[in-house]
C-alpha positions as CSV (number, residue, x, y, z in Angstrom):
1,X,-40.2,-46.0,-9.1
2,X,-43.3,-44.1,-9.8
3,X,-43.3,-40.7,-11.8
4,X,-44.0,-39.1,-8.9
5,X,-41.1,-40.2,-7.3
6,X,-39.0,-38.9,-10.0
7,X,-40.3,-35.7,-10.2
8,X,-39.8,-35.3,-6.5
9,X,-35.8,-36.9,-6.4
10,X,-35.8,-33.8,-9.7
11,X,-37.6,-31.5,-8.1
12,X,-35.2,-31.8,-4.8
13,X,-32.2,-32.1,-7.1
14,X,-33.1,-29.1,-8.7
15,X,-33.7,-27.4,-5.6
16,X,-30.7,-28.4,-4.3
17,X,-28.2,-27.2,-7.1
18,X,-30.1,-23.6,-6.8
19,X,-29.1,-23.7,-3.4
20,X,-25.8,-24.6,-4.3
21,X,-25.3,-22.1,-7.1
22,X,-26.8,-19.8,-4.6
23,X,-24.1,-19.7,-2.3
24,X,-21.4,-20.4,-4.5
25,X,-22.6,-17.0,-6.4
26,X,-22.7,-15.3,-2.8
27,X,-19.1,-16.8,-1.8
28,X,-18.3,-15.2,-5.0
29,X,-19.8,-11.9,-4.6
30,X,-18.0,-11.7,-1.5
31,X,-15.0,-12.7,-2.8
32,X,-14.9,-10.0,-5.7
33,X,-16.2,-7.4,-3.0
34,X,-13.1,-8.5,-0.8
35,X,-11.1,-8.4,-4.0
36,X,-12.3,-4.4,-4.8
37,X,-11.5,-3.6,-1.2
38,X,-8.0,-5.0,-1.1
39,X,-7.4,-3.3,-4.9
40,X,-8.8,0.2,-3.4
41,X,-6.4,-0.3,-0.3
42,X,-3.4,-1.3,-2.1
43,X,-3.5,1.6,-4.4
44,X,-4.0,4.1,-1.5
45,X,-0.8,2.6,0.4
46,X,1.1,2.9,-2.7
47,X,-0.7,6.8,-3.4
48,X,0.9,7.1,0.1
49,X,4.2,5.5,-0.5
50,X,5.0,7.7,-3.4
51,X,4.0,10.6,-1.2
52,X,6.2,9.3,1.2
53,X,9.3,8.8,-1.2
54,X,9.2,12.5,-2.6
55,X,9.0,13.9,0.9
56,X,12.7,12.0,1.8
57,X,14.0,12.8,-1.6
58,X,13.0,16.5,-0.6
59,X,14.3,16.0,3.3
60,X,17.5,14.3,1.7
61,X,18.2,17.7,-0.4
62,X,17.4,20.0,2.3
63,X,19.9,17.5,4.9
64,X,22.2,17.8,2.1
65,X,22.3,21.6,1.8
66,X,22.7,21.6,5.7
67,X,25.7,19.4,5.6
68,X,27.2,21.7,2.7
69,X,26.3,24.8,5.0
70,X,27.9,23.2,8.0
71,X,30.9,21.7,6.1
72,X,31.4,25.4,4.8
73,X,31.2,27.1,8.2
74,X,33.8,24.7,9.9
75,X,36.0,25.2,7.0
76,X,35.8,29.0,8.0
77,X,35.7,28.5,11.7
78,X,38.9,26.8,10.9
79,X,40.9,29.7,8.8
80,X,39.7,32.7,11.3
81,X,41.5,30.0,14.1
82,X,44.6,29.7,11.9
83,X,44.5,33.1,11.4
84,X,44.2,34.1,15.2
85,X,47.1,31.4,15.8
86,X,49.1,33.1,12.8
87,X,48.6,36.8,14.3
88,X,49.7,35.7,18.3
């Protein structure tokens, strides 16, 4: 083969890894893009989540003090019937 010829198969060679390395570098551009996004969505759900847990920890305390109000009114409900019952 002439010189020619192996500077062209080269020249195509090399043309063809920087086409190679090309895409690979945009696949991984993309990728580490993809990467950020799924990183910036998965600490905004857990931002959320957290947000989430401290409002039922607060709606557990307030059902909590309802049930104690409640439990303390039937209690009561239940001694002015006694003592209606107790008085007849």
């Amino acid at each position: 083969m002439s010189q020619a010829t192996w500077t062209a198969l080269l020249g195509f060679l090399s043309a063809s890894v920087a086409g190679v390395l090309a895409i690979w570098k945009m696949n991984v551009a993309k990728t580490v893009s993809a990467d950020k996004d799924f990183i910036t969505m998965y600490n905004e759900l857990m931002k959320s989540n957290n947000k989430l847990i401290e409002q039922n920890a607060e709606l557990t305390a307030e059902l909590q003090k309802a049930h104690a109000s409640i439990e303390k009114l039937t209690q009561r409900i239940k001694e002015l019937e006694n003592k209606l019952e107790n008085e007849h």
